[in-house]
C-alpha positions in Angstrom: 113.7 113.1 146.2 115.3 116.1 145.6 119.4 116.0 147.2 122.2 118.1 147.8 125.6 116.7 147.9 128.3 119.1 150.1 132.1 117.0 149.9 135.3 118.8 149.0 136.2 116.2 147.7 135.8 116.8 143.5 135.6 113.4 142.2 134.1 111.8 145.2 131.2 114.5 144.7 130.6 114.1 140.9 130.8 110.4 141.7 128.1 110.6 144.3 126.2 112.5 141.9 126.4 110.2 139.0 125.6 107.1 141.4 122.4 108.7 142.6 121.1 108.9 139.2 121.7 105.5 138.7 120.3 104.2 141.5 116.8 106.1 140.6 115.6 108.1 138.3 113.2 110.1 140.7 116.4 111.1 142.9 117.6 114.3 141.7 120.7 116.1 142.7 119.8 119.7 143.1 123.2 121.0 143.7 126.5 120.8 145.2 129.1 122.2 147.6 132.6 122.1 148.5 132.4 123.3 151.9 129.9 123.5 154.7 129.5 127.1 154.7 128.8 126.9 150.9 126.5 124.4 151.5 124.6 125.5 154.4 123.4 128.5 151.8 122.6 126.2 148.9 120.4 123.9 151.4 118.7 126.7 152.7 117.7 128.1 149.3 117.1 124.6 147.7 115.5 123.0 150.7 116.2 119.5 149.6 114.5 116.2 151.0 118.1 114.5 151.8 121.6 116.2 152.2 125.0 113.9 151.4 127.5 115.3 153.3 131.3 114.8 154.1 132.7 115.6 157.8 136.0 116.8 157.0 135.5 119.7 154.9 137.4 123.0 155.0 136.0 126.4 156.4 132.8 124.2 157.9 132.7 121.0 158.5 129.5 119.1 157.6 128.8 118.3 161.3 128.9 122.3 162.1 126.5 122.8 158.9 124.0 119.9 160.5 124.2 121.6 163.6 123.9 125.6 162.0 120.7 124.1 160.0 119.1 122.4 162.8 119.4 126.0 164.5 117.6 127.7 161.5 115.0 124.7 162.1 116.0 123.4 158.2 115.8 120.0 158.6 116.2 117.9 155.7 117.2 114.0 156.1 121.3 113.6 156.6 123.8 110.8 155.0 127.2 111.5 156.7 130.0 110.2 154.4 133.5 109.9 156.1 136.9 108.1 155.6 136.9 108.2 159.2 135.0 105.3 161.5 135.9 106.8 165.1 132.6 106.5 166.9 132.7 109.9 168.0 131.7 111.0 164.6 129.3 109.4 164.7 127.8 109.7 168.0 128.0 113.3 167.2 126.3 112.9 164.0 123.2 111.1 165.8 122.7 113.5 168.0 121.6 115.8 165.2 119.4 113.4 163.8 121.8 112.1 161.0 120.0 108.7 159.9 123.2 107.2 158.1 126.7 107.3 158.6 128.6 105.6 156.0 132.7 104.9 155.4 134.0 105.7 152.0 135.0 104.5 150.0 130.6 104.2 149.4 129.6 101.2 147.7 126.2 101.8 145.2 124.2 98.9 147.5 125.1 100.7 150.6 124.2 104.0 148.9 120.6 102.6 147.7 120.0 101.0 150.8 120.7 104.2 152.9 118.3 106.5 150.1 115.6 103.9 149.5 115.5 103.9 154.2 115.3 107.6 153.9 112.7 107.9 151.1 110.4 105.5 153.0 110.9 107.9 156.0 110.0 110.6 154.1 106.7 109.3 153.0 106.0 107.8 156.3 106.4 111.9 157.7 104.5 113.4 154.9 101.4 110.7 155.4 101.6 111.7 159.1 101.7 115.4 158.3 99.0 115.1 155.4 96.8 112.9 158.0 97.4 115.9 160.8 96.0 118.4 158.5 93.2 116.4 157.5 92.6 116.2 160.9 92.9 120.4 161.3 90.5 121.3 158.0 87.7 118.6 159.9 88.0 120.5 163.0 88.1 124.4 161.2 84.7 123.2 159.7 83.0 123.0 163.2 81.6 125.8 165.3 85.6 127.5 165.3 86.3 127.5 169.0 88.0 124.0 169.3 84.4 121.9 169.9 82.8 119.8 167.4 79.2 119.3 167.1 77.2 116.3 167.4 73.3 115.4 167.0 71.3 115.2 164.0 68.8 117.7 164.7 69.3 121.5 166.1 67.0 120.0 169.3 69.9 117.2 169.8 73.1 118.8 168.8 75.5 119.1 171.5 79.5 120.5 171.6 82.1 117.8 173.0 85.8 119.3 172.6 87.8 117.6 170.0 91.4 116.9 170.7 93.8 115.3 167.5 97.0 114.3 167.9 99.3 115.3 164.8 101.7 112.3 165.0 99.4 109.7 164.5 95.9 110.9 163.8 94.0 109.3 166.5 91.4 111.3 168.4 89.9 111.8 171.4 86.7 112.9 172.3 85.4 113.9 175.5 81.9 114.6 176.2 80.7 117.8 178.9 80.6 115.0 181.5 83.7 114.0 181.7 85.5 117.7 181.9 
C-alpha cells in the first residue's frame, strides 16, 4: 500500500513513518507533510491508497484537507490521528468517510490493526471494480447497443438486454417478453 503521512508534528511523523515499515514491508510511505495544505498537493500528485493524518495542523487542518480532496473526487482511505477524543472530531471525520480515528499517543497493534482493516478494504474494492469491468469488456463484445445475443445458430439467435450491476457483479437478464 502506498501512504502519505500529513502531522506537524516532526517526531510523531518520522515515528509514524518508521512504524509503518515495521509493521509491513509492502506498506510504503510515499511522502510527508506538515500541513494540510502541503499535503492536500502531495496526495493529489502521489495518489496514495491510505493517508495518516493529524487534525490540528496549522494553515489546514486535516479535516479541511479530507473535505478539499473529497471535492476534487481524490479519495484515498483516511486514518485520523488526534490527541483529542471529543466526539465531534470524530463525527466530523466519518462524515467524510474517515475509517479510523485513533488517540495518540498510537500504539504499533492499534496502528496494524487500523492498516491491515484498510488493506482488506482495499482489495475487497479493487475485486469489485476488477469484477465490474469484467462485466463491461463481456458486454462491449456483443452486438454494441447494450443487448447481448443468445442462440446457437443465426436461425435462433435472439437480443435480450443485459443489465450488470458494478457493485457486486450480479446480472440480470430480461428477455423481449418481459419489457
Amino acid at each position: 500500500m502506498r501512504i502519505v503521512i500529513v502531522e506537524d508534528e516532526v517526531q510523531t511523523r518520522e515515528g509514524l513513518s518508521r512504524l509503518i515499515e515495521r509493521i509491513d514491508p509492502r506498506y510504503r510511505v510515499v511522502g510527508s507533510a506538515a500541513n494540510g495544505q502541503k499535503g492536500l498537493e502531495l496526495i493529489c500528485n502521489k495518489r496514495p491508497d491510505v493517508v495518516i493524518t493529524d487534525i490540528r495542523m496549522p494553515q489546514m487542518d486535516g479535516l479541511e484537507m479530507i473535505e478539499s480532496l473529497a471535492r476534487l473526487n481524490v479519495t484515498p482511505k483516511y486514518i485520523v490521528i488526534s490527541a483529542f477524543s471529543e466526539f465531534s472530531y470524530a463525527r466530523r471525520a466519518m462524515s467524510f468517510g474517515v475509517s479510523e480515528y485513533l488517540l495518540k499517543p498510537i500504539s504499533m497493534m492499534e496502528l496494524k490493526q487500523a492498516m491491515e482493516k484498510l488493506e482488506l478494504q482495499l482489495q475487497s474494492e479493487r475485486m469489485h471494480t476488477n469484477e465490474a469491468n469484467a462485466g463491461a469488456d463481456h458486454r462491449s463484445n456483443g452486438v454494441g447497443d447494450g443487448w447481448n445475443q443468445f442462440g446457437s445458430s443465426d436461425k435462433n439467435r435472439r437480443k435480450v438486454p443485459s443489465v450488470t450491476n458494478g457493485t457486486d457483479g450480479a446480472r440480470l437478464v430480461l428477455s423481449r417478453s418481459s419489457i
